[in-house]
The first five atom37 places (N, CA, C, CB, O) and aatype in JSON, in Angstrom:
{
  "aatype": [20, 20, 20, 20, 20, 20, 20, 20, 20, 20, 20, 20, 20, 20, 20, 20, 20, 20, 20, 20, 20, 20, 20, 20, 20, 20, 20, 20, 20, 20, 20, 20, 20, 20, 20, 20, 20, 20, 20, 20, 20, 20, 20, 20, 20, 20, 20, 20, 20, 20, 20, 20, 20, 20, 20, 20, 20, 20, 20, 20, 20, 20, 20, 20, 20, 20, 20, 20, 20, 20, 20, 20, 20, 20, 20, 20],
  "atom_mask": [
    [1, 1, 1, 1, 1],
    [1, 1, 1, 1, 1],
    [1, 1, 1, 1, 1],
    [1, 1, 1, 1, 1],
    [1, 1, 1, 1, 1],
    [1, 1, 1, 1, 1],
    [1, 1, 1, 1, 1],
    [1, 1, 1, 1, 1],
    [1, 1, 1, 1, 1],
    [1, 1, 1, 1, 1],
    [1, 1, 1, 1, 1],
    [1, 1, 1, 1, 1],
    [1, 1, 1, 1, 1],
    [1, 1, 1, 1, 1],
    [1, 1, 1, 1, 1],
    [1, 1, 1, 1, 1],
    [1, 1, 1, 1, 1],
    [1, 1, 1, 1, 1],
    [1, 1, 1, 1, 1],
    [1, 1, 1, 1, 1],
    [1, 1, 1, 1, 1],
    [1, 1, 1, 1, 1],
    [1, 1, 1, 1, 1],
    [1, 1, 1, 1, 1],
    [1, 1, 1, 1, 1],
    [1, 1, 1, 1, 1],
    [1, 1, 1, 1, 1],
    [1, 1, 1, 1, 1],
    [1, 1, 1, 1, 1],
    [1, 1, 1, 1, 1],
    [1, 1, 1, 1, 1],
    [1, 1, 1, 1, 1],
    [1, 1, 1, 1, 1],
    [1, 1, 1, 1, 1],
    [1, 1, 1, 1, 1],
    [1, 1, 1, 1, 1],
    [1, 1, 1, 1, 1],
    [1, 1, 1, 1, 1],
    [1, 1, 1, 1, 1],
    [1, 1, 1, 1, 1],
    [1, 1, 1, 1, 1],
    [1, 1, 1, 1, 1],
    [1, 1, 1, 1, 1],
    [1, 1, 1, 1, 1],
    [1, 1, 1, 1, 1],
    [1, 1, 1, 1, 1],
    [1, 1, 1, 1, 1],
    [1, 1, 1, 1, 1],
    [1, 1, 1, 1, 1],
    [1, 1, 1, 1, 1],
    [1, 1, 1, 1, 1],
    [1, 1, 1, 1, 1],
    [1, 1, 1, 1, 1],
    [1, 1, 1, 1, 1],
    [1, 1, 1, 1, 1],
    [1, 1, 1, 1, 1],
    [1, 1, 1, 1, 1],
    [1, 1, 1, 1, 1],
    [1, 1, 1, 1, 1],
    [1, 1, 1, 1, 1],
    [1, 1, 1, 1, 1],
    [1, 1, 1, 1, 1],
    [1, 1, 1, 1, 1],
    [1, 1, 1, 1, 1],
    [1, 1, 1, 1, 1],
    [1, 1, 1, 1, 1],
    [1, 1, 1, 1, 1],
    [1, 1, 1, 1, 1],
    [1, 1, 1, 1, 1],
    [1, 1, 1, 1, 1],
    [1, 1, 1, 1, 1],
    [1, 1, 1, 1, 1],
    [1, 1, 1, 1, 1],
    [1, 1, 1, 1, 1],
    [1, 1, 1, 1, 1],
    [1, 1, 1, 1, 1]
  ],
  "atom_positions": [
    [[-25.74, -6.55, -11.81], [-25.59, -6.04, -10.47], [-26.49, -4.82, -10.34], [-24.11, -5.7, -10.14], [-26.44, -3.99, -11.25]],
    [[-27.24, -4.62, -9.38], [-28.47, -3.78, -9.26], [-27.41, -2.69, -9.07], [-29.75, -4.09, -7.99], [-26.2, -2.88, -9.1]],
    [[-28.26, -1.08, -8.81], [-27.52, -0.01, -8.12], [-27.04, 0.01, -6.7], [-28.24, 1.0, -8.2], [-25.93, 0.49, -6.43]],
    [[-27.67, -0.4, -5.96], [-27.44, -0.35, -4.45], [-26.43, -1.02, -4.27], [-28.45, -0.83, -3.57], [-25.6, -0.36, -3.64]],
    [[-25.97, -2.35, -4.6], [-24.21, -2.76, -4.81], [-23.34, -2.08, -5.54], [-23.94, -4.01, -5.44], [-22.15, -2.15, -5.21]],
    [[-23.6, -1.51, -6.36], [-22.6, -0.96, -7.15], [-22.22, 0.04, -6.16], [-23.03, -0.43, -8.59], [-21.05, 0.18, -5.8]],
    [[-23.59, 1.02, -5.53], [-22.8, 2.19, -4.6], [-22.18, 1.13, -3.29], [-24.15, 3.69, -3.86], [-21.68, 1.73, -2.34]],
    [[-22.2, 0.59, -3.26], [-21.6, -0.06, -2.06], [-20.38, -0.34, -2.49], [-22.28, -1.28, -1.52], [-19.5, -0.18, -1.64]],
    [[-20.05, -0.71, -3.51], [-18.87, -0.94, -4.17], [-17.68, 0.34, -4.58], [-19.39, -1.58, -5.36], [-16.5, 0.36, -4.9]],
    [[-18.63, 1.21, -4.38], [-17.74, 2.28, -4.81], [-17.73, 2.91, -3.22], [-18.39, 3.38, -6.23], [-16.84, 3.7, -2.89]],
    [[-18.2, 2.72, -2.8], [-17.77, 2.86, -1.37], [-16.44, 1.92, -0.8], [-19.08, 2.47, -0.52], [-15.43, 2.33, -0.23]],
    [[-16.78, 0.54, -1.16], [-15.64, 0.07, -0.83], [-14.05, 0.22, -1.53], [-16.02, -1.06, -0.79], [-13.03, -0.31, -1.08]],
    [[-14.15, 1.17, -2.84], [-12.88, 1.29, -4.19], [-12.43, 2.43, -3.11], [-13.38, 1.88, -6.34], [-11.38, 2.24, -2.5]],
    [[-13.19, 3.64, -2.86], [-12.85, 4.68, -2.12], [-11.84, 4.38, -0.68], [-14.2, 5.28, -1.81], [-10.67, 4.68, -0.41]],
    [[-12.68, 3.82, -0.11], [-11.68, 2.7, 1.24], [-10.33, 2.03, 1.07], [-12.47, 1.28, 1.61], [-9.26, 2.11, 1.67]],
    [[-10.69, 1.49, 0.24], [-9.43, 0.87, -0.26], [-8.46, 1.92, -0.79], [-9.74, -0.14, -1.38], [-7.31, 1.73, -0.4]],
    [[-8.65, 3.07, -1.64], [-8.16, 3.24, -2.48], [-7.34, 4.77, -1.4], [-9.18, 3.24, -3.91], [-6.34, 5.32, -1.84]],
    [[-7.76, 5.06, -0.5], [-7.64, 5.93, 0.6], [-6.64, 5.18, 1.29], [-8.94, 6.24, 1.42], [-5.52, 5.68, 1.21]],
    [[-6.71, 4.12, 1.95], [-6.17, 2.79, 2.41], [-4.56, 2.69, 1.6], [-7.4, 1.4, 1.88], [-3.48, 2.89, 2.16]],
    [[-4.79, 2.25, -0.14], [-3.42, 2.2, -0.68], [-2.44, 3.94, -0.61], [-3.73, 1.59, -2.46], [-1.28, 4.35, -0.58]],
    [[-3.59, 4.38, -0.61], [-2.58, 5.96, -0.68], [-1.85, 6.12, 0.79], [-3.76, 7.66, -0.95], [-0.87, 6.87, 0.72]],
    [[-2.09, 5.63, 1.99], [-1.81, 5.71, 3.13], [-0.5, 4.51, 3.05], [-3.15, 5.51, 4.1], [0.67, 4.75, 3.34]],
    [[-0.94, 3.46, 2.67], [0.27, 3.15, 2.4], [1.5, 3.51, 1.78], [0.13, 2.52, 2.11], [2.61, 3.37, 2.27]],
    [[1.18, 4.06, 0.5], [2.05, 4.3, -0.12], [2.81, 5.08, 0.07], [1.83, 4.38, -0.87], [3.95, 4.8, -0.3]],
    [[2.49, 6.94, 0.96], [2.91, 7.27, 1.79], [3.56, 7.04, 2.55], [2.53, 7.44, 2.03], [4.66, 7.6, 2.5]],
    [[3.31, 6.21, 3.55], [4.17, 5.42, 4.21], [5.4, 5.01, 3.96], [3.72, 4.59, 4.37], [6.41, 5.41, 4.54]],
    [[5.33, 3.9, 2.78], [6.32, 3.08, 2.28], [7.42, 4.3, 1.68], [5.63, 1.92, 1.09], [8.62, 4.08, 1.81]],
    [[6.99, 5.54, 1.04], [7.97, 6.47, 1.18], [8.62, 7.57, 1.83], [7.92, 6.73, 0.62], [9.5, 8.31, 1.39]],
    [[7.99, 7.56, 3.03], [8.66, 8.21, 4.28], [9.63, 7.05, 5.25], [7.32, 8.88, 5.29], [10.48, 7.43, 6.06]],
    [[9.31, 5.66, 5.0], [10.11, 4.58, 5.42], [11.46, 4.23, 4.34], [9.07, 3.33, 5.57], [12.41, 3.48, 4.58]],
    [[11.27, 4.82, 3.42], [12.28, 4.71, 1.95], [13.17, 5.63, 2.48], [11.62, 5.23, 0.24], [14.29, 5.22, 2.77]],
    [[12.87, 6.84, 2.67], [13.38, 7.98, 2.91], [14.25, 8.47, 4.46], [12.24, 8.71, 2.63], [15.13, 9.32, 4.64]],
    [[13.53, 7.46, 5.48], [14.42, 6.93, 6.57], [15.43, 6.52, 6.24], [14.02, 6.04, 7.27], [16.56, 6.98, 6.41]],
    [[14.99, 5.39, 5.61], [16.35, 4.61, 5.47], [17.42, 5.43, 4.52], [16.04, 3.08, 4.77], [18.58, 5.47, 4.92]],
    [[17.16, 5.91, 3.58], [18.65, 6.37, 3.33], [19.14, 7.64, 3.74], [18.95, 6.36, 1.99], [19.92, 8.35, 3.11]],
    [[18.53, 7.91, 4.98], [18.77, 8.95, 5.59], [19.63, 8.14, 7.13], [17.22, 9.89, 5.74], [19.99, 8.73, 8.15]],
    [[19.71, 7.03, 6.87], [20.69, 6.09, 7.77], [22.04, 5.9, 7.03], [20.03, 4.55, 8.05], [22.23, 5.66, 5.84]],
    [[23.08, 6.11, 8.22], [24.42, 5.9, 8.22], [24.56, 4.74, 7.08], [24.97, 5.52, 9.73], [23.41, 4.35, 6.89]],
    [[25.11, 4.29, 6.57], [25.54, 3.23, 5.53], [26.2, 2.31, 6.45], [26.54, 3.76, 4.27], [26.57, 1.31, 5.85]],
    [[26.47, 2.3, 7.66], [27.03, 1.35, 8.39], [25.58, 0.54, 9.33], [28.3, 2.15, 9.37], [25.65, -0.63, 9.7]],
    [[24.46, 1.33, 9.56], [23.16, 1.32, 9.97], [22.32, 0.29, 9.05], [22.63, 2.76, 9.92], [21.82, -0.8, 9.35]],
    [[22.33, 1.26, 7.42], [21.46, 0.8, 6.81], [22.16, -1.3, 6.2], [21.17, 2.23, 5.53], [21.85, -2.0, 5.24]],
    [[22.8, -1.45, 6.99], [23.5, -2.72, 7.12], [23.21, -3.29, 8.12], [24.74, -2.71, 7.1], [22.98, -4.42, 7.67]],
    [[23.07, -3.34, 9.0], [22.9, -3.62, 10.37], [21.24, -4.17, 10.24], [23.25, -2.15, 11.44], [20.38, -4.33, 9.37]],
    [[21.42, -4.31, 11.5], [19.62, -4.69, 11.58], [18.69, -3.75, 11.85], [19.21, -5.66, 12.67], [17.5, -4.02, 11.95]],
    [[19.26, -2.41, 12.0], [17.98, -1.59, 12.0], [17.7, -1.1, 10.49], [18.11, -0.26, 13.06], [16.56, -0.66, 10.34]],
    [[18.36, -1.08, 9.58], [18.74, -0.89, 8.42], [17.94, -2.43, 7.45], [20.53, -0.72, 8.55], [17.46, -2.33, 6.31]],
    [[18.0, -3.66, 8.24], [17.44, -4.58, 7.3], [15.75, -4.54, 8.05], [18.42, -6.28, 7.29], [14.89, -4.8, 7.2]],
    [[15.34, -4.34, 9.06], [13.65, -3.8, 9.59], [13.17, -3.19, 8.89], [13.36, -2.99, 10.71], [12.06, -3.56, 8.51]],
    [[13.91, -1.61, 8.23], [13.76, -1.3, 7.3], [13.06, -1.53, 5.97], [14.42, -1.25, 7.35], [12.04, -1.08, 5.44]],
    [[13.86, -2.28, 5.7], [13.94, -3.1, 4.0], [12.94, -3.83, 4.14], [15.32, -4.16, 3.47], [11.96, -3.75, 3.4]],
    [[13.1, -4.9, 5.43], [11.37, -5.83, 5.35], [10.05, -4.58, 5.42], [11.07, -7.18, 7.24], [9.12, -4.84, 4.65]],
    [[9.95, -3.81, 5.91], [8.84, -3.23, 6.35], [8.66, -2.61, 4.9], [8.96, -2.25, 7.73], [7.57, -2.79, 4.36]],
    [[9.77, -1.81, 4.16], [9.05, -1.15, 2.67], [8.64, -2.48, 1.62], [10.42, 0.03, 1.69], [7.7, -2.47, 0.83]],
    [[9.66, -3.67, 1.83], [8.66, -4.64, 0.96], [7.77, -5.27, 1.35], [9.12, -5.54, 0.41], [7.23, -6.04, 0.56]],
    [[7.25, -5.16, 2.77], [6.1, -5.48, 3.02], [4.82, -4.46, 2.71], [6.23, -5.81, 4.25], [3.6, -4.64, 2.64]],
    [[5.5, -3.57, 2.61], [4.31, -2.39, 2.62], [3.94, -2.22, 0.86], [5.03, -0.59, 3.45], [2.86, -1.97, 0.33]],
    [[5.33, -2.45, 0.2], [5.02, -2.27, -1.32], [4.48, -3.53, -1.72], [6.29, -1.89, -2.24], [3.54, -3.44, -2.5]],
    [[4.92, -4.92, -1.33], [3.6, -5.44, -0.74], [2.03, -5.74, -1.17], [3.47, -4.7, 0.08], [1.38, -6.33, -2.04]],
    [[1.9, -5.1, -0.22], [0.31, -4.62, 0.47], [-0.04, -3.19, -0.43], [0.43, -4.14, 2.58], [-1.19, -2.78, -0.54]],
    [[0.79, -2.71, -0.85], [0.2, -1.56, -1.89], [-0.67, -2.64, -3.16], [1.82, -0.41, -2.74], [-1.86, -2.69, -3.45]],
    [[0.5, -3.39, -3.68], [0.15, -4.28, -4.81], [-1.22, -4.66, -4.66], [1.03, -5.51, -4.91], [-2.16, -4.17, -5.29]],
    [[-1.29, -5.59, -3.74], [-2.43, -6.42, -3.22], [-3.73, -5.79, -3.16], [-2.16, -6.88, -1.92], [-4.82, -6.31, -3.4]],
    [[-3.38, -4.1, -2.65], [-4.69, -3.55, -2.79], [-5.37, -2.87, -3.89], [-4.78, -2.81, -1.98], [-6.54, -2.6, -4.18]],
    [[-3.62, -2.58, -4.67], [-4.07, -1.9, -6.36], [-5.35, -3.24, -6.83], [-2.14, -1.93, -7.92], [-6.51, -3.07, -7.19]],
    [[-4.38, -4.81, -6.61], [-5.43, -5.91, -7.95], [-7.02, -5.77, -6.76], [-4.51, -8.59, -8.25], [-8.13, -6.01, -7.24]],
    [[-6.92, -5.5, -5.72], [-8.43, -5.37, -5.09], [-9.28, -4.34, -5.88], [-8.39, -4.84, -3.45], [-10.37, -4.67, -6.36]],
    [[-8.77, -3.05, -6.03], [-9.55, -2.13, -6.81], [-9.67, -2.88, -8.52], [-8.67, -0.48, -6.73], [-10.76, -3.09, -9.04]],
    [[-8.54, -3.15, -9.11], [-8.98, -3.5, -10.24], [-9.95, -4.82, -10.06], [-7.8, -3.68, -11.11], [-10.69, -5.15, -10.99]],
    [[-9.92, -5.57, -8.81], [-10.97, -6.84, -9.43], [-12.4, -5.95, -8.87], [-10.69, -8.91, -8.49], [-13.46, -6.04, -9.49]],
    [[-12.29, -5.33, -7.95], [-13.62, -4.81, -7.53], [-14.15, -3.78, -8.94], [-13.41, -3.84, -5.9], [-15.34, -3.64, -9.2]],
    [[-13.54, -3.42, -9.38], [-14.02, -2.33, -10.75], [-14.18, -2.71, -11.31], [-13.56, -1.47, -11.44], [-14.7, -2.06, -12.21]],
    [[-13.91, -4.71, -11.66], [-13.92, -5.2, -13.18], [-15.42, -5.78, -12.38], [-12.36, -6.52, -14.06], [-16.19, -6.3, -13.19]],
    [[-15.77, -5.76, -11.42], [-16.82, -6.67, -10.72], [-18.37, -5.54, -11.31], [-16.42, -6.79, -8.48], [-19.47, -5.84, -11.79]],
    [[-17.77, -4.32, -10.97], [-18.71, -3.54, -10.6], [-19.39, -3.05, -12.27], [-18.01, -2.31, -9.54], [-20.44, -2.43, -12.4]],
    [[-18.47, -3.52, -13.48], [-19.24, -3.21, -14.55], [-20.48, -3.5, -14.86], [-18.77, -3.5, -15.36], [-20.97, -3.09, -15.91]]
  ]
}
């Protein structure tokens, strides 16, 4: 792989990797909602929106960690 992809590549690890931190963030200020909900709430359906949205988001953290590792194993 020449240089000029590689910096492109590390352009794209940075994106991404800016990208998973925003998520991840996320997924723990949405953690932190929720058990900051009534226990009669965090039952209910605003309480299970919740739950889908942090395992969707932890998720999409995953998905973007194996993106950086396949893009880094690419870029050797």
């Amino acid at each position: 792989m020449n240089e000029e992809r590689r910096k492109s590549l590390t352009r794209a690890l940075d994106l991404i990797e800016d990208a998973r931190n925003i998520v991840d963030e996320i997924k723990g200020e949405e953690e932190e909602a929720f058990e900051n909900l009534p226990e009669s709430m965090q039952s209910g359906d605003k309480g299970e929106k919740a739950q889908a949205a942090i395992e969707a988001l932890s998720e999409a953290y995953d998905a973007l960690d194996n993106a950086i590792e396949h893009i880094s194993t690419a870029k050797e």
